[in-house]
PyMOL Python script that loads the backbone (N, CA, C, O; Angstrom):
from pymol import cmd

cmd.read_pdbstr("""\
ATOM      1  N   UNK A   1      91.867 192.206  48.757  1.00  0.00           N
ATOM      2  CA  UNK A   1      91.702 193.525  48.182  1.00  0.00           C
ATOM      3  C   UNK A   1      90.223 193.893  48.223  1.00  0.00           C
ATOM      4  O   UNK A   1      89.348 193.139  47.799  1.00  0.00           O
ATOM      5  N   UNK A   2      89.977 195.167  48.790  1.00  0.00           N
ATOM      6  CA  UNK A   2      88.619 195.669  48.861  1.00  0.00           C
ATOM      7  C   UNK A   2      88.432 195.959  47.473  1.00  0.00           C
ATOM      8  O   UNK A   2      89.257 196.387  46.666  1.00  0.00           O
ATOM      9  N   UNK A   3      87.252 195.671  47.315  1.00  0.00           N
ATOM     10  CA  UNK A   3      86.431 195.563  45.336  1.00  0.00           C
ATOM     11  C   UNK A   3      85.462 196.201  45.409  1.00  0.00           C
ATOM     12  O   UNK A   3      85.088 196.040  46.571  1.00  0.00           O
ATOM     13  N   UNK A   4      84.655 196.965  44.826  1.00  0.00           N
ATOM     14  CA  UNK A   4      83.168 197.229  44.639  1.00  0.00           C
ATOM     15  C   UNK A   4      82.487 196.013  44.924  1.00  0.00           C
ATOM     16  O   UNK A   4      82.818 194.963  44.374  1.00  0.00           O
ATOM     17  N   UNK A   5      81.170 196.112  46.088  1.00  0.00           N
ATOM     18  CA  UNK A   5      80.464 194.903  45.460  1.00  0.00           C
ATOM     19  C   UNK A   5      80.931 193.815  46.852  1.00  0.00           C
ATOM     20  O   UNK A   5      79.929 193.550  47.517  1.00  0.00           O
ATOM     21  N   UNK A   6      81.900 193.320  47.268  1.00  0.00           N
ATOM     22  CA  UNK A   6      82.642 192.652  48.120  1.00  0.00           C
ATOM     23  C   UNK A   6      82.016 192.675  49.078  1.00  0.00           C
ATOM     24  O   UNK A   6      82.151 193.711  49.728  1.00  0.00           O
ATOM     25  N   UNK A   7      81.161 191.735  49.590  1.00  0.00           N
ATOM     26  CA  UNK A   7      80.726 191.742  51.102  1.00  0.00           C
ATOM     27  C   UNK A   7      81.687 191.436  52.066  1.00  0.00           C
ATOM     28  O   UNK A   7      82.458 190.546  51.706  1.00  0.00           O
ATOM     29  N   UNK A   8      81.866 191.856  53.082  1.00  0.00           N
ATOM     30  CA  UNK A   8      82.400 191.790  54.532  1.00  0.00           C
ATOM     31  C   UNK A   8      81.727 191.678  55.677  1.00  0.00           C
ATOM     32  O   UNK A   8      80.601 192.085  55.962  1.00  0.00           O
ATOM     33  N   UNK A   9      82.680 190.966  56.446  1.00  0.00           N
ATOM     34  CA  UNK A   9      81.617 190.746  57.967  1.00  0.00           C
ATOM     35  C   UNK A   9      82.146 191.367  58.977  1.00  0.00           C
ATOM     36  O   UNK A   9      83.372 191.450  59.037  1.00  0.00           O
ATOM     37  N   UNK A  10      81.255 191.982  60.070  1.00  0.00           N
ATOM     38  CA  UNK A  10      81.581 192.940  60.892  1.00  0.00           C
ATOM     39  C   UNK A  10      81.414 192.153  62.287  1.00  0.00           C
ATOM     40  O   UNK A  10      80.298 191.804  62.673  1.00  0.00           O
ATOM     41  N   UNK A  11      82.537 191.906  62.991  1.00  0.00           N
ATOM     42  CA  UNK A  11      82.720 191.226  64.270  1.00  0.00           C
ATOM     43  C   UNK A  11      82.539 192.283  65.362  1.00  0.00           C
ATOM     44  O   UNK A  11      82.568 193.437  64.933  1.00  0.00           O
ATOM     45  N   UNK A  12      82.362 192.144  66.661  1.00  0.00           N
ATOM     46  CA  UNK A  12      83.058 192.454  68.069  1.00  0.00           C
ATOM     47  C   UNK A  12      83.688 191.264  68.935  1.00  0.00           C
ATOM     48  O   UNK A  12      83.000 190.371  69.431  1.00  0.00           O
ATOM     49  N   UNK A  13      84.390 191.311  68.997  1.00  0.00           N
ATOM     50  CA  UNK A  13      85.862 190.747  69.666  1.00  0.00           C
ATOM     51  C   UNK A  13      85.970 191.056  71.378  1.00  0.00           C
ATOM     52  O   UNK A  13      86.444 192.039  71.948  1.00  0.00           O
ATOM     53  N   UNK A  14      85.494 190.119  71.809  1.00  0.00           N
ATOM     54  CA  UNK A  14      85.464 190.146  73.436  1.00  0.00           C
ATOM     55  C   UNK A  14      86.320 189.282  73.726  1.00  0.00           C
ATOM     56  O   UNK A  14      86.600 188.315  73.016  1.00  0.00           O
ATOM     57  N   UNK A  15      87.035 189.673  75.275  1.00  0.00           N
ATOM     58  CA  UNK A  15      87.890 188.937  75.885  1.00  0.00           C
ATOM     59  C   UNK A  15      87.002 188.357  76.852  1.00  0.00           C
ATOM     60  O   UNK A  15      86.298 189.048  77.589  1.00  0.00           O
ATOM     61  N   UNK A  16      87.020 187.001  76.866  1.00  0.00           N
ATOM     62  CA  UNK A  16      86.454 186.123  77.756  1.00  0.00           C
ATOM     63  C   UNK A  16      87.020 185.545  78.619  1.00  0.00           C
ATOM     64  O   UNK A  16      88.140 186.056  78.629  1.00  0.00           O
ATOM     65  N   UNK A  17      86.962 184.454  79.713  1.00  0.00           N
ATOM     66  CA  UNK A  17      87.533 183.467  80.230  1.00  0.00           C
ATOM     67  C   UNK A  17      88.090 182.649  80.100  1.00  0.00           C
ATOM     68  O   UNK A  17      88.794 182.010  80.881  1.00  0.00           O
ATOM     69  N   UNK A  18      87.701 182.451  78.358  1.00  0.00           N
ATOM     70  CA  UNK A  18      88.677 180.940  77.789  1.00  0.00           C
ATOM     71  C   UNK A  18      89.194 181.257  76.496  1.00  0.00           C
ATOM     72  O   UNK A  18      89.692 180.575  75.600  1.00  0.00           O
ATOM     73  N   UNK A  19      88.888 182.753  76.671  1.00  0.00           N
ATOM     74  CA  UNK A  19      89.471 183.276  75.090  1.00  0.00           C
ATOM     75  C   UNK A  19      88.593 184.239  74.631  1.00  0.00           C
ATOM     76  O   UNK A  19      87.682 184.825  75.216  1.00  0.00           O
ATOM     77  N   UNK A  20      89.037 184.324  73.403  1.00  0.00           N
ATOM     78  CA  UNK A  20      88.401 185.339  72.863  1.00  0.00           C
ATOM     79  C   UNK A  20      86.984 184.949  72.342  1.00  0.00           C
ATOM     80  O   UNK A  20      86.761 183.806  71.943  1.00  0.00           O
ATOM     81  N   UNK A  21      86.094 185.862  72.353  1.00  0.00           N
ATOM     82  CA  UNK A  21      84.591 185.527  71.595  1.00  0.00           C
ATOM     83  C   UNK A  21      84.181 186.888  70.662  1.00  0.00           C
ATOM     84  O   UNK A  21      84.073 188.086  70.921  1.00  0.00           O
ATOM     85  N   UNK A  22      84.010 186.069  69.445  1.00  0.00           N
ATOM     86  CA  UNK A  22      83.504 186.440  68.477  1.00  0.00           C
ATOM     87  C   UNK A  22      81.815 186.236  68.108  1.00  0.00           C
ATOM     88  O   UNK A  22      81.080 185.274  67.880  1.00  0.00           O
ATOM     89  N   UNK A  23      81.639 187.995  68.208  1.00  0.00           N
ATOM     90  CA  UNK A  23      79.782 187.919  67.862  1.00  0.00           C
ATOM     91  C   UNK A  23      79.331 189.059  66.579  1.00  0.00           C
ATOM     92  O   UNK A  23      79.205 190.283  66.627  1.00  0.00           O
ATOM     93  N   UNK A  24      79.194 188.301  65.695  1.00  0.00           N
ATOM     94  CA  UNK A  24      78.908 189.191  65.022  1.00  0.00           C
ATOM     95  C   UNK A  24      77.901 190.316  64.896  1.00  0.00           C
ATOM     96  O   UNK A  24      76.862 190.417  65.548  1.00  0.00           O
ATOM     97  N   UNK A  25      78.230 190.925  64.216  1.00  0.00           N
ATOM     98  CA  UNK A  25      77.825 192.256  64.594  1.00  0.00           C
ATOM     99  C   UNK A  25      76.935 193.231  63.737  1.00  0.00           C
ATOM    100  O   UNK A  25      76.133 194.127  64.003  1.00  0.00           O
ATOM    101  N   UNK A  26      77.593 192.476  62.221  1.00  0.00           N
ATOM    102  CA  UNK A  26      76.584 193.058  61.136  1.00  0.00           C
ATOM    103  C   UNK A  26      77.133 192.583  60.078  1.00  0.00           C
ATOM    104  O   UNK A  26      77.553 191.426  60.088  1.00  0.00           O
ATOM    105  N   UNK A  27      77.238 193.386  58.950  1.00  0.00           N
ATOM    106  CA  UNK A  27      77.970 193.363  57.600  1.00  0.00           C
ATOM    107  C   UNK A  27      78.266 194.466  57.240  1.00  0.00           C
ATOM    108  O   UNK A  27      77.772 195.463  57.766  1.00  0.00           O
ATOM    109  N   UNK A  28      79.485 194.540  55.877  1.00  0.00           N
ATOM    110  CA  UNK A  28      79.755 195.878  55.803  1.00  0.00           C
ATOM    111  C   UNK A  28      79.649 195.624  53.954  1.00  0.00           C
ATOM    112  O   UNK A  28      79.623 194.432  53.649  1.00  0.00           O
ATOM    113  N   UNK A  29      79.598 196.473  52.940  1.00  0.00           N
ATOM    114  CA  UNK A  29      79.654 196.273  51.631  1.00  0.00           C
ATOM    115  C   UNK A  29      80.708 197.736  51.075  1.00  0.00           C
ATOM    116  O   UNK A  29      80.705 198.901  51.473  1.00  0.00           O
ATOM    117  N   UNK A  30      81.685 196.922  49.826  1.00  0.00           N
ATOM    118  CA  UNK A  30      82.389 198.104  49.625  1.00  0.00           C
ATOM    119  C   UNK A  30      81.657 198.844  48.130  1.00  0.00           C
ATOM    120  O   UNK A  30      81.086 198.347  47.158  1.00  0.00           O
ATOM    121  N   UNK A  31      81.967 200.106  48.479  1.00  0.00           N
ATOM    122  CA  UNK A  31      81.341 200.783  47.235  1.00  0.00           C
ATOM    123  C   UNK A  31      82.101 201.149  45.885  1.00  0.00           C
ATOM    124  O   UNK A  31      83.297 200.860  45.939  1.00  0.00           O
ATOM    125  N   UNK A  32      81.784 201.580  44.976  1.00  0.00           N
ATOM    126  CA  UNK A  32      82.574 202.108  44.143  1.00  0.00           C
ATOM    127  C   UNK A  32      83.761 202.680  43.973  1.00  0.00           C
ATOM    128  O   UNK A  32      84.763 202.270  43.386  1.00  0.00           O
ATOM    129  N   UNK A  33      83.493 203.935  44.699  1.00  0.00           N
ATOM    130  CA  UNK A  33      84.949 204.951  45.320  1.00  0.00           C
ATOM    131  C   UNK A  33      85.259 204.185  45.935  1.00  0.00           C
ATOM    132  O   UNK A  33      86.231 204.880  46.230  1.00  0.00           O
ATOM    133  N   UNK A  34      85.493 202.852  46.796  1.00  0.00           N
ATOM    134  CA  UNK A  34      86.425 202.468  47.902  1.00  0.00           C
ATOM    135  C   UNK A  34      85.662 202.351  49.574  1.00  0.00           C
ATOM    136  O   UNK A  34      85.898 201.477  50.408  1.00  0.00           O
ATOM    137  N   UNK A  35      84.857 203.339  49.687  1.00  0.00           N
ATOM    138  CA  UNK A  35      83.964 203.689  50.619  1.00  0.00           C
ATOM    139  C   UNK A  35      83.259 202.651  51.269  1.00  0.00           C
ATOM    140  O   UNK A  35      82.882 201.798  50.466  1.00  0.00           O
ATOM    141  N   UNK A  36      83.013 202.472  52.204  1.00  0.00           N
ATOM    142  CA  UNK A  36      82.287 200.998  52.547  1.00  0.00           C
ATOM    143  C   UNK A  36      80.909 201.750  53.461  1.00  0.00           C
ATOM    144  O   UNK A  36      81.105 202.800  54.072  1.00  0.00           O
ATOM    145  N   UNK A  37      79.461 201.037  53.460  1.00  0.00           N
ATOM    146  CA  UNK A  37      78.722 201.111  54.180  1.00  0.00           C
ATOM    147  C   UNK A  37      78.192 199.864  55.092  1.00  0.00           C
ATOM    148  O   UNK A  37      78.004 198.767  54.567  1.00  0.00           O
ATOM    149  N   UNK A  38      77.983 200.062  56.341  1.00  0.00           N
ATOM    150  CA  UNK A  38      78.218 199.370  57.705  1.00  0.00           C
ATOM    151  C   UNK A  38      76.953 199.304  57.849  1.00  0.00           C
ATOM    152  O   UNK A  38      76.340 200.370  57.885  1.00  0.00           O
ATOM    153  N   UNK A  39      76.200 198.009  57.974  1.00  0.00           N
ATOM    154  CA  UNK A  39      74.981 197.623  58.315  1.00  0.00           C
ATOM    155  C   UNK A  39      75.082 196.976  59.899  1.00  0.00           C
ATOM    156  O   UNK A  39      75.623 195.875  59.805  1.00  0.00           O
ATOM    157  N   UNK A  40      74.714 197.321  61.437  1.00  0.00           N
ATOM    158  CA  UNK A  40      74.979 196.515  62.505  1.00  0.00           C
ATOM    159  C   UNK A  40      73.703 196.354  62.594  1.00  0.00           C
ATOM    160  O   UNK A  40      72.831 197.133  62.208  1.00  0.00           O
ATOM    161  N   UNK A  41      73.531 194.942  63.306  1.00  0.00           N
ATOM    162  CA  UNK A  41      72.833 194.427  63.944  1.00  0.00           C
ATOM    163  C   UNK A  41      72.675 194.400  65.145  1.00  0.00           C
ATOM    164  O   UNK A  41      71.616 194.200  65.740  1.00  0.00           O
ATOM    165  N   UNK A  42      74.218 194.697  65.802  1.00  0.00           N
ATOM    166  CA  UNK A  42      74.198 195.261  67.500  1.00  0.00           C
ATOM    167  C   UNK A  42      75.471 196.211  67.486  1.00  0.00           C
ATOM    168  O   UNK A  42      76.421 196.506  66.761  1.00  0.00           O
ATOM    169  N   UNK A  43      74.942 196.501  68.673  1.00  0.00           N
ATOM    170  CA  UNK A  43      76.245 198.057  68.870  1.00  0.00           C
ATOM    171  C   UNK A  43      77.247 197.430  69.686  1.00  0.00           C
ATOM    172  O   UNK A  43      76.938 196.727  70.648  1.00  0.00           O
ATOM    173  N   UNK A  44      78.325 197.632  69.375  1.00  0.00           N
ATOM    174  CA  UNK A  44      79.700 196.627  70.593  1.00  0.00           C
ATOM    175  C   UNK A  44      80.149 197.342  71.896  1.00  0.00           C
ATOM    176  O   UNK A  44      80.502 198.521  71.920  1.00  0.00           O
ATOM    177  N   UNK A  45      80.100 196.475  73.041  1.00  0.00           N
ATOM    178  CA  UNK A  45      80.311 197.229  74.087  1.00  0.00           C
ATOM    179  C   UNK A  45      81.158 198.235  74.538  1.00  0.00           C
ATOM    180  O   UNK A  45      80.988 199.179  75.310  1.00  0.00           O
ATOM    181  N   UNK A  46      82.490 197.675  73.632  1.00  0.00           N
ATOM    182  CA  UNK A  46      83.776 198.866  73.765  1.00  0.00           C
ATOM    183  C   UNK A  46      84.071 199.637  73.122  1.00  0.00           C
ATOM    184  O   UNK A  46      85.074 200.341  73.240  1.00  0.00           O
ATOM    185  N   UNK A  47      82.848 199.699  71.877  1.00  0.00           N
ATOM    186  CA  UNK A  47      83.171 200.791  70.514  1.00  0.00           C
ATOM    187  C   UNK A  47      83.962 200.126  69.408  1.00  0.00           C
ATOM    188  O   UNK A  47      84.242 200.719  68.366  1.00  0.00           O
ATOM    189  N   UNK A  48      84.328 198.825  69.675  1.00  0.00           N
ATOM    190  CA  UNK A  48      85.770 198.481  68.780  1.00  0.00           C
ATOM    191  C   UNK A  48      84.965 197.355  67.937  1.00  0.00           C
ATOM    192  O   UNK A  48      84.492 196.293  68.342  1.00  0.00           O
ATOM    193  N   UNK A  49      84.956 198.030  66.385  1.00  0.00           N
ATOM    194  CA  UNK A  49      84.826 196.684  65.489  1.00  0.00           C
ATOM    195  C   UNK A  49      86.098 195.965  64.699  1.00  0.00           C
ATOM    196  O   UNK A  49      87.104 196.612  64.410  1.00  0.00           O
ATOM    197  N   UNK A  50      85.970 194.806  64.438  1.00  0.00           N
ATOM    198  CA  UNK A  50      86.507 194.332  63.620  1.00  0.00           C
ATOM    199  C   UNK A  50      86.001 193.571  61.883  1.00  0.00           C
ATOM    200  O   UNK A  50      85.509 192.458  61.697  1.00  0.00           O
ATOM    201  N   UNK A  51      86.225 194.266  61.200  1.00  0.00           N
ATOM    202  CA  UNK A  51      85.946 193.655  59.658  1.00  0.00           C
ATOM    203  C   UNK A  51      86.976 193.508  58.928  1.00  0.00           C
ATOM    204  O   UNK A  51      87.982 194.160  58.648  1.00  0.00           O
ATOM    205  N   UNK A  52      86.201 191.796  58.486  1.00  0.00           N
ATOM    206  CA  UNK A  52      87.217 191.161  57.226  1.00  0.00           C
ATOM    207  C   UNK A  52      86.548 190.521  56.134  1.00  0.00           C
ATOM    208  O   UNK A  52      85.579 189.949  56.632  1.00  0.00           O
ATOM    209  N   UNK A  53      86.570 190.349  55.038  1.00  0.00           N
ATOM    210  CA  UNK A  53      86.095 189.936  54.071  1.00  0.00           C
ATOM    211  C   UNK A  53      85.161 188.167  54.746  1.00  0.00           C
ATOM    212  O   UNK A  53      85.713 187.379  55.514  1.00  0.00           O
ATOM    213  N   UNK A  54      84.148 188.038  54.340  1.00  0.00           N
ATOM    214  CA  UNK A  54      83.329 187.579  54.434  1.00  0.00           C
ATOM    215  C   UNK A  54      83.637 186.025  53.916  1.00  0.00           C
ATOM    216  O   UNK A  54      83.910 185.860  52.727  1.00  0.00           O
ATOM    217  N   UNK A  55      83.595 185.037  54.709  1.00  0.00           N
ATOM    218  CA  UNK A  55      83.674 183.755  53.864  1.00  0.00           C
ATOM    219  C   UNK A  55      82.402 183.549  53.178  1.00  0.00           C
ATOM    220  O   UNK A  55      81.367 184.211  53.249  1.00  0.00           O
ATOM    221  N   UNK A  56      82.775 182.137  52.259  1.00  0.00           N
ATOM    222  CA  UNK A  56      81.540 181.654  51.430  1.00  0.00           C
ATOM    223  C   UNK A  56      80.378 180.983  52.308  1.00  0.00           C
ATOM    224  O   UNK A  56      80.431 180.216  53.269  1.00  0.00           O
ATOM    225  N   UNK A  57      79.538 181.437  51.765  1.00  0.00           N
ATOM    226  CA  UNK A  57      77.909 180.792  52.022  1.00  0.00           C
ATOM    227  C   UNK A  57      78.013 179.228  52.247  1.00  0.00           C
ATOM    228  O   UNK A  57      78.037 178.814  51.088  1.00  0.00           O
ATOM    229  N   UNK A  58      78.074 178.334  52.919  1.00  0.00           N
ATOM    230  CA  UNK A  58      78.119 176.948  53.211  1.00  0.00           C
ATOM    231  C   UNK A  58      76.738 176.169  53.348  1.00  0.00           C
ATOM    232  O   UNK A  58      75.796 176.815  53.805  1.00  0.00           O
ATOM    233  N   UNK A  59      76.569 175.081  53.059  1.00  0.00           N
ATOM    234  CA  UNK A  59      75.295 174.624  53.529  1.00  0.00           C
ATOM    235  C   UNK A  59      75.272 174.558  55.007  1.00  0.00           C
ATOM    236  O   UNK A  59      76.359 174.499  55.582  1.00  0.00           O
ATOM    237  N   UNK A  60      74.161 174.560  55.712  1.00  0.00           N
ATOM    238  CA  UNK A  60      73.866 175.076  56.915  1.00  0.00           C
ATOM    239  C   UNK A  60      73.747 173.499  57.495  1.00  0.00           C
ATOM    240  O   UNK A  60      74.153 173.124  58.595  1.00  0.00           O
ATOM    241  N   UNK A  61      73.114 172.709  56.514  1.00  0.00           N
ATOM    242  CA  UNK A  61      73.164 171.124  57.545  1.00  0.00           C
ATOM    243  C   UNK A  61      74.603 170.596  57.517  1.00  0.00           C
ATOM    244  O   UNK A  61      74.679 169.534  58.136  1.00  0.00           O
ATOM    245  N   UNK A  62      76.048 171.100  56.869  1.00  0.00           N
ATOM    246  CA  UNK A  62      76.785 170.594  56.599  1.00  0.00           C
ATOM    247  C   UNK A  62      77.872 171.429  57.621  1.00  0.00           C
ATOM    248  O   UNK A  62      79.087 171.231  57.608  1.00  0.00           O
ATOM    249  N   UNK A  63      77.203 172.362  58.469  1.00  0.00           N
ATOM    250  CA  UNK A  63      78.572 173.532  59.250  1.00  0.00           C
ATOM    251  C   UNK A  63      78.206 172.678  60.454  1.00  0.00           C
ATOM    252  O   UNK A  63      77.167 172.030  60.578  1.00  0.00           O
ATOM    253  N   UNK A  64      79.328 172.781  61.431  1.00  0.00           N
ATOM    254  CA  UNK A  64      80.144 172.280  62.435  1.00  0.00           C
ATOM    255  C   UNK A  64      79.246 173.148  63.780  1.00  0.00           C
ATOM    256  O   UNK A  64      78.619 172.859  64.799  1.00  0.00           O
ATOM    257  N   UNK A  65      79.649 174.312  63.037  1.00  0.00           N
ATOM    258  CA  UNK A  65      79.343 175.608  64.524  1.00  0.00           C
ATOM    259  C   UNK A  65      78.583 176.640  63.749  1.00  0.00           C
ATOM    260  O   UNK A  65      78.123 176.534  62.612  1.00  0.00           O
ATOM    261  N   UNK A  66      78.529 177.762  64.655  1.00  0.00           N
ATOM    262  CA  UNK A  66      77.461 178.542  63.967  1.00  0.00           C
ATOM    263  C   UNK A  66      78.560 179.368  62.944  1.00  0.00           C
ATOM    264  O   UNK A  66      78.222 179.198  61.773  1.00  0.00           O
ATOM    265  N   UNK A  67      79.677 180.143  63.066  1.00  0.00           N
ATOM    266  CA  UNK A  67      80.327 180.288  62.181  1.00  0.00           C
ATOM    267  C   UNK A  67      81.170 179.422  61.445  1.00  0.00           C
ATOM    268  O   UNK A  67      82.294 179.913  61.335  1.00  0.00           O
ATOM    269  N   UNK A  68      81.075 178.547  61.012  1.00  0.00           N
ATOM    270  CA  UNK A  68      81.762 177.333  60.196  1.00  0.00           C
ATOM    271  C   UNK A  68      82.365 177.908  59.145  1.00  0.00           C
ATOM    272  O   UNK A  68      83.396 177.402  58.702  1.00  0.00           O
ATOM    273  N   UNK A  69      81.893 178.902  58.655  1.00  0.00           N
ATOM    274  CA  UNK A  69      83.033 179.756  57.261  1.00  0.00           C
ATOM    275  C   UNK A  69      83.914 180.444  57.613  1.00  0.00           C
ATOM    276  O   UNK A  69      85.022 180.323  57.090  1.00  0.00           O
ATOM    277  N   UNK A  70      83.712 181.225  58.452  1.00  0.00           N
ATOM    278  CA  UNK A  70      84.513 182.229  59.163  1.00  0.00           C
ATOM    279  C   UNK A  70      85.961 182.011  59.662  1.00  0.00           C
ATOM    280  O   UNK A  70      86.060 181.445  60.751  1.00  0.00           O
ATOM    281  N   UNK A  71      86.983 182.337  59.094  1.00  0.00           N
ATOM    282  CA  UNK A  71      88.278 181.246  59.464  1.00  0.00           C
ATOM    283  C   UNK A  71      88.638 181.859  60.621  1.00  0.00           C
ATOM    284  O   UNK A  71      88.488 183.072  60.771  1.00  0.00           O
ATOM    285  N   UNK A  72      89.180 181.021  61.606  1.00  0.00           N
ATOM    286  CA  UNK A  72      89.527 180.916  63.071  1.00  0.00           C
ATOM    287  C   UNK A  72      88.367 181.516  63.693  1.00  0.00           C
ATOM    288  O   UNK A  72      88.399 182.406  64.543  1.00  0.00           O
ATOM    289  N   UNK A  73      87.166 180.868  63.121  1.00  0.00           N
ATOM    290  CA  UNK A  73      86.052 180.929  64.718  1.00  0.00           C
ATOM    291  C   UNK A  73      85.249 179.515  64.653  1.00  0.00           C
ATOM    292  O   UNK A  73      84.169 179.558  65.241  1.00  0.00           O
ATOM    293  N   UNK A  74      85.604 178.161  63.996  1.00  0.00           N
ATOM    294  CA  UNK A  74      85.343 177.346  64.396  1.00  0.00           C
ATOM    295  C   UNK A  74      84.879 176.818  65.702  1.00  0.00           C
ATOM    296  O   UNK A  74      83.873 176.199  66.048  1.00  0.00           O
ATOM    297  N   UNK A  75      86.686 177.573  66.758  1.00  0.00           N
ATOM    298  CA  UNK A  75      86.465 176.427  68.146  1.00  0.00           C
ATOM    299  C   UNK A  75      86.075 177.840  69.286  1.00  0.00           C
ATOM    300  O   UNK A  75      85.747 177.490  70.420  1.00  0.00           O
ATOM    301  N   UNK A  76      86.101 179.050  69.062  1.00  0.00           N
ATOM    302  CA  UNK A  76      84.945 180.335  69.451  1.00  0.00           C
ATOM    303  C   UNK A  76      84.009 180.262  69.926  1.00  0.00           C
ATOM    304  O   UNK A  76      82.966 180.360  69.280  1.00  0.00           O
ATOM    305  N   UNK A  77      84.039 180.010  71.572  1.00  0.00           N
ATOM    306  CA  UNK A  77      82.799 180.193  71.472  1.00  0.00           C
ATOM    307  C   UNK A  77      82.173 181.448  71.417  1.00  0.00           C
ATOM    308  O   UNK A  77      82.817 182.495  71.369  1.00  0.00           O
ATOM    309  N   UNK A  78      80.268 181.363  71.427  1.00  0.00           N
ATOM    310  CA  UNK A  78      79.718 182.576  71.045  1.00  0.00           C
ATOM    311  C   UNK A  78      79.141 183.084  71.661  1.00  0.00           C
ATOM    312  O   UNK A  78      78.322 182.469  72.345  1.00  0.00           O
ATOM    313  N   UNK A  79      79.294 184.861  71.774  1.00  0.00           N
ATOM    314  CA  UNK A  79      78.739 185.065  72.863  1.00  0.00           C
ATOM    315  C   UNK A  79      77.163 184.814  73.542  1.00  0.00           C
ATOM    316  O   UNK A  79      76.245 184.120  73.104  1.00  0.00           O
ATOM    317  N   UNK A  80      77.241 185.810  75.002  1.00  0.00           N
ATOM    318  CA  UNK A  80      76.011 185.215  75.699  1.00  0.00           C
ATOM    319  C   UNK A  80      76.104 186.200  76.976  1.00  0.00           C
ATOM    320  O   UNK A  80      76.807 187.185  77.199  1.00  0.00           O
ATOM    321  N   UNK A  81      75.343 185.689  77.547  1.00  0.00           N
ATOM    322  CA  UNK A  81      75.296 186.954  79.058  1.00  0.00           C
ATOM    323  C   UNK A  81      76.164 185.542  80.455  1.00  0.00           C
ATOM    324  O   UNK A  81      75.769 184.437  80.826  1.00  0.00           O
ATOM    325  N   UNK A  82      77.109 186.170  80.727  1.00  0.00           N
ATOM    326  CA  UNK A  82      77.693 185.465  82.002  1.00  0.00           C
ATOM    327  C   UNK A  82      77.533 185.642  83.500  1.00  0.00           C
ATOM    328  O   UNK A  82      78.145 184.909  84.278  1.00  0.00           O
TER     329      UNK A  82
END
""", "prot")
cmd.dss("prot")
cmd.show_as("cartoon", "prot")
cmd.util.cbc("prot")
cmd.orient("prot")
């Protein structure tokens, strides 16, 4: 459930060669009224974002991959120029 306050993370979703790749993209925060404001860090090639509520903060010597919170982007890889 979107909340006031609720951080979210803002993906782009590319089809790759061995799957899909996930690069994030920014963050999004929900507001009071419901309203959310969209912070990017990059613009996505096809126009198409995806946002979902944000996993927890993890220790960084203790994550696997670079998204280690993020559920189902463990085995993802991330993007890059091919």
């Amino acid at each position: 459930m979107l909340t006031a306050g609720k951080r979210l993370a803002v993906f782009s979703i590319r089809e790759g060669k061995g799957g899909s790749i996930w690069v994030r993209a920014g963050s999004a925060f929900v507001n009071k009224d419901g309203s959310l404001n969209v912070l990017l860090d990059v613009l996505p090639l096809d126009g198409k974002l995806h946002v979902r509520e944000a996993a927890e903060k993890r220790d960084t010597a203790a994550a696997s991959s670079r998204y280690a919170g993020e559920p189902g982007l463990d085995a993802m890889p991330v993007g890059g120029h091919s």
